[in-house]
C-alpha positions as CSV (number, residue, x, y, z in Angstrom):
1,X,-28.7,-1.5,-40.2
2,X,-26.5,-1.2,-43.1
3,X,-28.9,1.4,-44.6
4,X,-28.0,3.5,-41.3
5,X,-24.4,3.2,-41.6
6,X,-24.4,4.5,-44.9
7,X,-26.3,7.5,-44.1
8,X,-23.7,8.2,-41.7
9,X,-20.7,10.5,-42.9
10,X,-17.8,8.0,-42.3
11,X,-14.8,10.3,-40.4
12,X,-13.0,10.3,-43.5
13,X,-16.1,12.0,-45.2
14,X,-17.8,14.1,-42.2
15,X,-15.3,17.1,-43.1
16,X,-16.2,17.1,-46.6
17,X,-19.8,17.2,-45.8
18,X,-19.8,20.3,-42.9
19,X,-17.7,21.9,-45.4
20,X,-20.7,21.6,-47.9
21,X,-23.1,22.8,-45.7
22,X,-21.0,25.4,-44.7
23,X,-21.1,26.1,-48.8
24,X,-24.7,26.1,-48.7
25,X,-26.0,28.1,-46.0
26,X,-23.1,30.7,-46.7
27,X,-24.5,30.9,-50.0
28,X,-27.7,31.2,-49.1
29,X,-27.3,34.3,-46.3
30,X,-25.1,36.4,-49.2
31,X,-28.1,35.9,-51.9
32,X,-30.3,37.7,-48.8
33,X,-28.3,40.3,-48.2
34,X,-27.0,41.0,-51.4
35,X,-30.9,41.6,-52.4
36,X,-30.7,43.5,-49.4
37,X,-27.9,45.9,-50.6
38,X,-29.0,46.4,-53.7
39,X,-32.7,47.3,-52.6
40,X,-30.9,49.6,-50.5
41,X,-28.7,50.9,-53.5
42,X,-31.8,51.6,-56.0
43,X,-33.0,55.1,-55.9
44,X,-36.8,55.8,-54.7
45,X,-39.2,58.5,-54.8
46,X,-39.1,60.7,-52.4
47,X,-36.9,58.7,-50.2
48,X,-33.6,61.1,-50.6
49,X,-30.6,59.9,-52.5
50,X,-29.7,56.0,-51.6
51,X,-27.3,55.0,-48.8
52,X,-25.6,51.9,-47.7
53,X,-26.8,50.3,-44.4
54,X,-23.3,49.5,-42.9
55,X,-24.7,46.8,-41.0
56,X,-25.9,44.6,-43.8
57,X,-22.7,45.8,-45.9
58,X,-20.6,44.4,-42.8
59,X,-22.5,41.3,-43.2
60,X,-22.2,41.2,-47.0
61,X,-18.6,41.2,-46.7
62,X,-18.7,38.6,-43.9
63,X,-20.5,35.8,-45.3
64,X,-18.5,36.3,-48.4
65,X,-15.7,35.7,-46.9
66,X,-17.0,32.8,-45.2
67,X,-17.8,31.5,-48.4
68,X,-14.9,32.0,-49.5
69,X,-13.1,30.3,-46.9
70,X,-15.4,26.9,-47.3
71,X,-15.1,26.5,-51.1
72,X,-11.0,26.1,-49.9
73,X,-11.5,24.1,-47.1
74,X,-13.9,21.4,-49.1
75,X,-10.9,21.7,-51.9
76,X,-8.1,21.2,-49.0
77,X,-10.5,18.1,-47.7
78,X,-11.2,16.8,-51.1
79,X,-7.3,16.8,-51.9
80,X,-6.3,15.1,-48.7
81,X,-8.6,12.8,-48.1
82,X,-9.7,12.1,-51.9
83,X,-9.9,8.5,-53.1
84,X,-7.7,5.8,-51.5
85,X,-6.9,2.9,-54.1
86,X,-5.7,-0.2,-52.3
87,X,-3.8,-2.9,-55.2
88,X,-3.5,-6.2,-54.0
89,X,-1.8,-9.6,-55.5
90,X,-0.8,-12.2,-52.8
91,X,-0.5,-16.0,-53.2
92,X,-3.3,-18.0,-53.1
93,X,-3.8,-19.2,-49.2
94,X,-1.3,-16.3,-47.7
95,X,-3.0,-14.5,-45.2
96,X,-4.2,-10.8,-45.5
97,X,-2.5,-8.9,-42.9
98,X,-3.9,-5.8,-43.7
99,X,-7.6,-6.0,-43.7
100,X,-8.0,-4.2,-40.7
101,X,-5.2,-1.4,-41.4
102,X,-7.4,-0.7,-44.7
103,X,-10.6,-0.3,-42.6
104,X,-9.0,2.3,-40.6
105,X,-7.8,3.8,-43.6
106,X,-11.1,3.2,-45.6
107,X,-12.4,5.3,-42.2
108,X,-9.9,8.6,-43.3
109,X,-10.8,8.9,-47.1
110,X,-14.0,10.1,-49.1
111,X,-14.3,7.1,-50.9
112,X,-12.4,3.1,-51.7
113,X,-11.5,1.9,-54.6
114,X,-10.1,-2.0,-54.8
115,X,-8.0,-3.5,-57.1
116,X,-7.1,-7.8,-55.7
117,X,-5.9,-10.6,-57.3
118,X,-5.0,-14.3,-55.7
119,X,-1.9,-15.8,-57.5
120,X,-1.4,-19.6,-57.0
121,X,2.3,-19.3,-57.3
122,X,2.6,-23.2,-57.9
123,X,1.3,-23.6,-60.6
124,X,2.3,-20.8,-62.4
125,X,5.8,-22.0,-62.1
126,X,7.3,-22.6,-65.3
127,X,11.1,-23.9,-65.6
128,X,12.0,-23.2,-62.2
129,X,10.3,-19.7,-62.8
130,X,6.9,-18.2,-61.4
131,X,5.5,-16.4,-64.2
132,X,3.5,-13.4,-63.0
133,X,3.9,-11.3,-65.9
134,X,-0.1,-11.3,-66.9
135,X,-1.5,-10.8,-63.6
136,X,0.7,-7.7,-62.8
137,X,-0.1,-6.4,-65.9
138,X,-3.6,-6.8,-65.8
139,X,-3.3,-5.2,-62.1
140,X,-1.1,-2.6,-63.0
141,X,-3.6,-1.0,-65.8
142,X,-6.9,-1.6,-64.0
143,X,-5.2,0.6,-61.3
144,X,-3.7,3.1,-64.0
145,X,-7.5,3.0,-65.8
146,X,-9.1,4.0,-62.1
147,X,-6.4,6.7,-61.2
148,X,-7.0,8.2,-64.7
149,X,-10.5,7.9,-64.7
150,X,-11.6,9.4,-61.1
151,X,-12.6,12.8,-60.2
152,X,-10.1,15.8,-61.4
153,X,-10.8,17.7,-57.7
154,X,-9.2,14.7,-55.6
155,X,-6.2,13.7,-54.5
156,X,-5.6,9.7,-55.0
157,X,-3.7,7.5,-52.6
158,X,-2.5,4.4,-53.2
159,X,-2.3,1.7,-50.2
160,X,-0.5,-1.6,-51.9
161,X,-0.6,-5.0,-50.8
162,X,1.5,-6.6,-53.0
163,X,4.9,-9.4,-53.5
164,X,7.9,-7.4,-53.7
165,X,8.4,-7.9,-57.5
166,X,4.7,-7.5,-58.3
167,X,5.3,-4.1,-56.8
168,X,7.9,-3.4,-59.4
169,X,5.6,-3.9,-62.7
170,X,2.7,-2.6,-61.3
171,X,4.5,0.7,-59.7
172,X,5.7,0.9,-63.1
173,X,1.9,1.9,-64.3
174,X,1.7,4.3,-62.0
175,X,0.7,7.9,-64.1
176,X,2.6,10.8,-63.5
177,X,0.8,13.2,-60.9
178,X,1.9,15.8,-58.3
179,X,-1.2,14.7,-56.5
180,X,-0.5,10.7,-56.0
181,X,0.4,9.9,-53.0
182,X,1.3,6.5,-51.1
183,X,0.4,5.3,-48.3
184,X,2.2,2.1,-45.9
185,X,-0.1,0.4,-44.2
186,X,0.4,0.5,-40.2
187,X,-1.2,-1.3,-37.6
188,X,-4.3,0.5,-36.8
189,X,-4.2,3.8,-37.5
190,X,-0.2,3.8,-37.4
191,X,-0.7,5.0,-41.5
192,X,2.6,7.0,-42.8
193,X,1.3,8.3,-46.1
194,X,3.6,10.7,-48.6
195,X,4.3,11.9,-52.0
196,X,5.0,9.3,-54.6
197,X,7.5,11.6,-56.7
198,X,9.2,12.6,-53.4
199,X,12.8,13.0,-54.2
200,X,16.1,11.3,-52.5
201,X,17.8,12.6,-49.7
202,X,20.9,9.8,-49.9
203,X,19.9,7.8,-46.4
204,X,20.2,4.6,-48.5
205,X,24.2,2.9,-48.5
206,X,25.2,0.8,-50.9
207,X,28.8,-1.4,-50.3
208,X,29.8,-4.1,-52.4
209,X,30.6,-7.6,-50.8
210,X,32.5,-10.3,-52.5
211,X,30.9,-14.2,-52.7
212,X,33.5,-16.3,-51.5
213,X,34.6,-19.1,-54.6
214,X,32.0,-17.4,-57.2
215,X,30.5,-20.2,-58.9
216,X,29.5,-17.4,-61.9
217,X,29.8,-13.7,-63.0
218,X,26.1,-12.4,-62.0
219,X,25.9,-9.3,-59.8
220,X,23.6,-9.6,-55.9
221,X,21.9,-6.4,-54.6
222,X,20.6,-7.3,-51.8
223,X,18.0,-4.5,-50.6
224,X,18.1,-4.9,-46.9
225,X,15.7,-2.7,-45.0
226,X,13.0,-4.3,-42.8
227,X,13.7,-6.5,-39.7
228,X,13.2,-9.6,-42.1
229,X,17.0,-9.1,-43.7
230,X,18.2,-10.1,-40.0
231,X,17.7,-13.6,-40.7
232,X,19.5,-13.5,-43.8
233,X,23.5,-12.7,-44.9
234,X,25.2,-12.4,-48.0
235,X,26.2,-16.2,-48.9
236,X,22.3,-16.4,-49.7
237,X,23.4,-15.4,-53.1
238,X,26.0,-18.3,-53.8
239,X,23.3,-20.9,-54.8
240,X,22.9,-18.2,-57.9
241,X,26.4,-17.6,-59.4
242,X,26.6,-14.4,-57.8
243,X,30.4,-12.8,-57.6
244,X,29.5,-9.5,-56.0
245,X,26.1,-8.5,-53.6
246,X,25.7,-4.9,-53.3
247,X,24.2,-4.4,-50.4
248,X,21.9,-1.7,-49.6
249,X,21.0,-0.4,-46.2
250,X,19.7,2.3,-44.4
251,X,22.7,4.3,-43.4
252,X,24.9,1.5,-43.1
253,X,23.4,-0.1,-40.7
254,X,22.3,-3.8,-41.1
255,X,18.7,-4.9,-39.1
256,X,20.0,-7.6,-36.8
257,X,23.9,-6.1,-36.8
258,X,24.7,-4.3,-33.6
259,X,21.0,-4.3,-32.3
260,X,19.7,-2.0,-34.7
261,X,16.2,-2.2,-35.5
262,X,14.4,-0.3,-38.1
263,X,12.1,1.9,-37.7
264,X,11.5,4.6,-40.6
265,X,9.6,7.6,-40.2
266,X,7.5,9.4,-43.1
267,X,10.7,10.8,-44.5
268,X,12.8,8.1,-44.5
269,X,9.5,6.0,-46.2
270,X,8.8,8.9,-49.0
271,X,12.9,9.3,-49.8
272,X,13.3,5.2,-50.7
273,X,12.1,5.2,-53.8
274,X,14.2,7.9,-55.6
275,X,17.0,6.5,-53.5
276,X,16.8,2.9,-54.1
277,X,16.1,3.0,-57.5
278,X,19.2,5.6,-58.1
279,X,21.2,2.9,-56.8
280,X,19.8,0.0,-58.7
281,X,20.2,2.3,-62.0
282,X,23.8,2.5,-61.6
283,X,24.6,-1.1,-60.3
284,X,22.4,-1.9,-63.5
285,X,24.5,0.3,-65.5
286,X,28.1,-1.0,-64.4
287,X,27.4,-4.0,-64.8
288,X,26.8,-3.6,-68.3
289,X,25.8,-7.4,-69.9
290,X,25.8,-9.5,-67.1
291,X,22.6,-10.0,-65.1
292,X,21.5,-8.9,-61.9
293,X,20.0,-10.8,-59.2
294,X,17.4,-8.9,-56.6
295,X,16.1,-9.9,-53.1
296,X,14.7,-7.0,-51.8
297,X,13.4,-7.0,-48.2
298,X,11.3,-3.5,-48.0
299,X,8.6,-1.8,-47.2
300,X,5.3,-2.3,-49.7
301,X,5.3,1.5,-50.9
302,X,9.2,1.4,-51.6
303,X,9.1,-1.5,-53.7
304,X,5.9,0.2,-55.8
305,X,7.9,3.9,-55.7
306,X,11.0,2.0,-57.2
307,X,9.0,0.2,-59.9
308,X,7.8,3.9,-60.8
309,X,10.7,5.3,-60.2
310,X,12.4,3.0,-62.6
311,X,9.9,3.6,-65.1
312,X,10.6,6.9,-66.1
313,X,14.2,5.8,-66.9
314,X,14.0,4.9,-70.4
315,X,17.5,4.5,-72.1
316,X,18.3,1.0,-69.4
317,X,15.7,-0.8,-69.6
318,X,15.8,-2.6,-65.7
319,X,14.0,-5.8,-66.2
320,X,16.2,-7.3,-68.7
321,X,18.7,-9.9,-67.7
322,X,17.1,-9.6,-64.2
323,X,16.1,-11.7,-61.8
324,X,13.8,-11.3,-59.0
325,X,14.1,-13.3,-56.2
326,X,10.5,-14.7,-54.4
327,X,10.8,-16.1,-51.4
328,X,8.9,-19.2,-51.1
329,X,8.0,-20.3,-48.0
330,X,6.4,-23.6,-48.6
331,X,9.7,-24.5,-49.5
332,X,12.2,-22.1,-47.6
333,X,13.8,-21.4,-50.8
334,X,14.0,-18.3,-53.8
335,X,12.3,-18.7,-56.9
336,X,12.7,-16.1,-59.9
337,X,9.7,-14.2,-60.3
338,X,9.2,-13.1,-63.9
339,X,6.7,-9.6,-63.7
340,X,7.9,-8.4,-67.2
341,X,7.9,-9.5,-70.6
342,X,11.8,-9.4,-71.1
343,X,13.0,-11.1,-67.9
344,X,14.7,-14.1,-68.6
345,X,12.7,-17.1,-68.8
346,X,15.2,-20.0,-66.8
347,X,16.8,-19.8,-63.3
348,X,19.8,-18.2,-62.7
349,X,20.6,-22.1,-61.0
350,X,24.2,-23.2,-60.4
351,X,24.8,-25.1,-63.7
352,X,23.5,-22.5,-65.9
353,X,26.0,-19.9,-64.1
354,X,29.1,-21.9,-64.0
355,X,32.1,-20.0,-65.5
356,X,33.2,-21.7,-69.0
357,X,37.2,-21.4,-70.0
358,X,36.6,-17.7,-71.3
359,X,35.6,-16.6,-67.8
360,X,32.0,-15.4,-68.8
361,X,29.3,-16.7,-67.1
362,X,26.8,-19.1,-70.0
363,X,23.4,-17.8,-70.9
364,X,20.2,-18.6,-68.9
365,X,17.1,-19.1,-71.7
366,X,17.1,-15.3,-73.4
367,X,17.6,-16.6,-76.8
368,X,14.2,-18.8,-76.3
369,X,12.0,-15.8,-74.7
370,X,8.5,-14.8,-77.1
371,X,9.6,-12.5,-80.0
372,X,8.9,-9.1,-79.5
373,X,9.3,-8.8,-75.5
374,X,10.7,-5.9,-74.4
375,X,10.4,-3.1,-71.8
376,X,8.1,-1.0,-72.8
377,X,6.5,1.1,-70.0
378,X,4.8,-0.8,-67.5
């Protein structure tokens, strides 16, 4: 039975083959009549000058054409519906939401290509801090390795699976290509796929909020886009010696605040990226020494377009003096999830953020990270 079902063109790949056959049989009427035309083109004995039968001219010209037209269909097939790459790292015992959403997907492409990894979060919790640096950079060049290594005449689509600030490092090894394209997985077939360099169209808001009594100096952004930021508010940040949350929303508008509920269409999905990241560059940038503190609550392919995104800015480095915020469940609580070498190694924790007599908020661990870390690109 399984031998059947791969003789079968999946629907993904039926295209792709007609469009071969069309090739083939195309191919094989113009060699006829081309012999035909040219027979009828070579002078003989006694048989008058040579002439062209208009009929098997006509049909010269036809099947060529046809020909024609199939070699750019089975290159318009192969480009949309080339290889989908689905990256995965979720915690050990989570369950897979998306198995059947990658089927249906599987079902639209000419070929799969997997890239999964299990993280036991627990125990690689170090100081308060999950350390997630080697899997996301073992993930994040397998994936670059298999984008760079598959076939020239496709187009590649990558389907993640991943924790938000996985997402980050791993978008960040994402190559540059006009032909990579995202894809958010939907239920069933309700698949929005897009371009991964699409640029910004400035839907995204971002207003500053104060932290009432500021037990530090750190800076919030607070990326609040799925229905999963209605449970949450601002004084989430307090525990982390935040001063200031920037929040960022679509529009303004708040899931949860005024009844809105989100729901993003494929340009709303392939404008995040550019967007968000814009925004994170130049909260990054004015706040100048002090460190930042993420939660990001956002769909899987804007949290891998912002990692890429962020990658091709090279003179601020993002990652360092930034925390990450993993929402533990086990627990109910945030943990800072460390995806890149120069992320700081301790918690930004309450006593660690407290304001000394100058007014500057005391260090959190940099001075004991492994020589030589830095951001290099991810």
């Amino acid at each position: 039975m399984r031998t059947v079902r791969r003789l079968v063109p999946r629907r993904g790949q039926l295209p792709a083959v007609l469009s071969n056959m069309l090739i083939v049989v195309s191919a094989a009427v113009l060699t006829a009549v081309l012999a035909l035309v040219v027979e009828d083109l070579i002078p003989k004995p006694d048989e008058g000058e040579p002439e062209i039968v208009p009929l098997r001219a006509g049909i010269l010209l036809g099947t060529l054409v046809l020909l024609l037209g199939a070699l750019m269909w089975r290159t318009a097939v192969h480009d949309k519906r080339g290889t989908l790459f689905y990256v995965q790292i979720l915690n050990e015992g989570m369950a897979n939401l998306h198995k059947e959403p990658l089927d249906a997907a599987r079902a639209e492409h000419l070929s799969l290509r997997t890239v999964t990894r299990w993280v036991d979060v627990t125990s690689r919790r170090r100081n308060g801090v999950i350390d997630a640096v080697e899997p996301c950079h073992e993930v994040g060049r397998a994936l670059e390795d298999n984008v760079n290594t598959d076939r020239d005449d496709t187009g590649y689509t990558v389907a993640p699976n991943l924790l938000w600030p996985t997402a980050l490092a791993v978008g960040a090894h994402l190559p540059h290509s006009d032909t990579l394209r995202l894809l958010e997985l939907g239920h069933k077939s309700n698949h929005i796929e897009f371009p991964l360099d699409s640029p910004g169209t400035g839907k995204l808001r971002s207003e500053p909020h104060p932290v009432p009594e500021p037990k530090g100096d750190r800076v919030g952004v607070w990326l609040a886009l799925t229905a999963k930021a209605k449970e949450y508010d601002v004084d989430m940040f307090a525990q982390f010696g935040v001063s200031t949350v920037h929040v960022v929303t679509y529009g303004g508008k708040r899931p949860g605040q005024d009844g809105y509920e989100p729901r993003f269409d494929r340009d709303d999905l392939a404008s995040f990226g550019a967007d968000a990241a814009e925004i994170l560059r130049r909260i990054k940038a004015e706040a100048g020494s002090k460190e930042l503190v993420v939660i990001a609550m956002v769909p899987k392919t804007t949290a891998l377009a912002i990692g890429w995104q962020l990658a091709r800015e090279a003179t601020a480095p993002f990652f360092r003096r930034t925390h990450l915020m993993y929402r533990d469940e086990g627990t109910q609580s945030y943990v800072p999830m460390r995806v890149w070498e120069s992320q700081p190694t301790t918690p930004p924790t309450e006593p660690l953020t407290a304001l000394p007599p100058s007014g500057k908020a005391a260090g959190n661990g940099h001075d004991t990270e492994a020589a030589g870390a830095g951001d290099g690109a991810d």
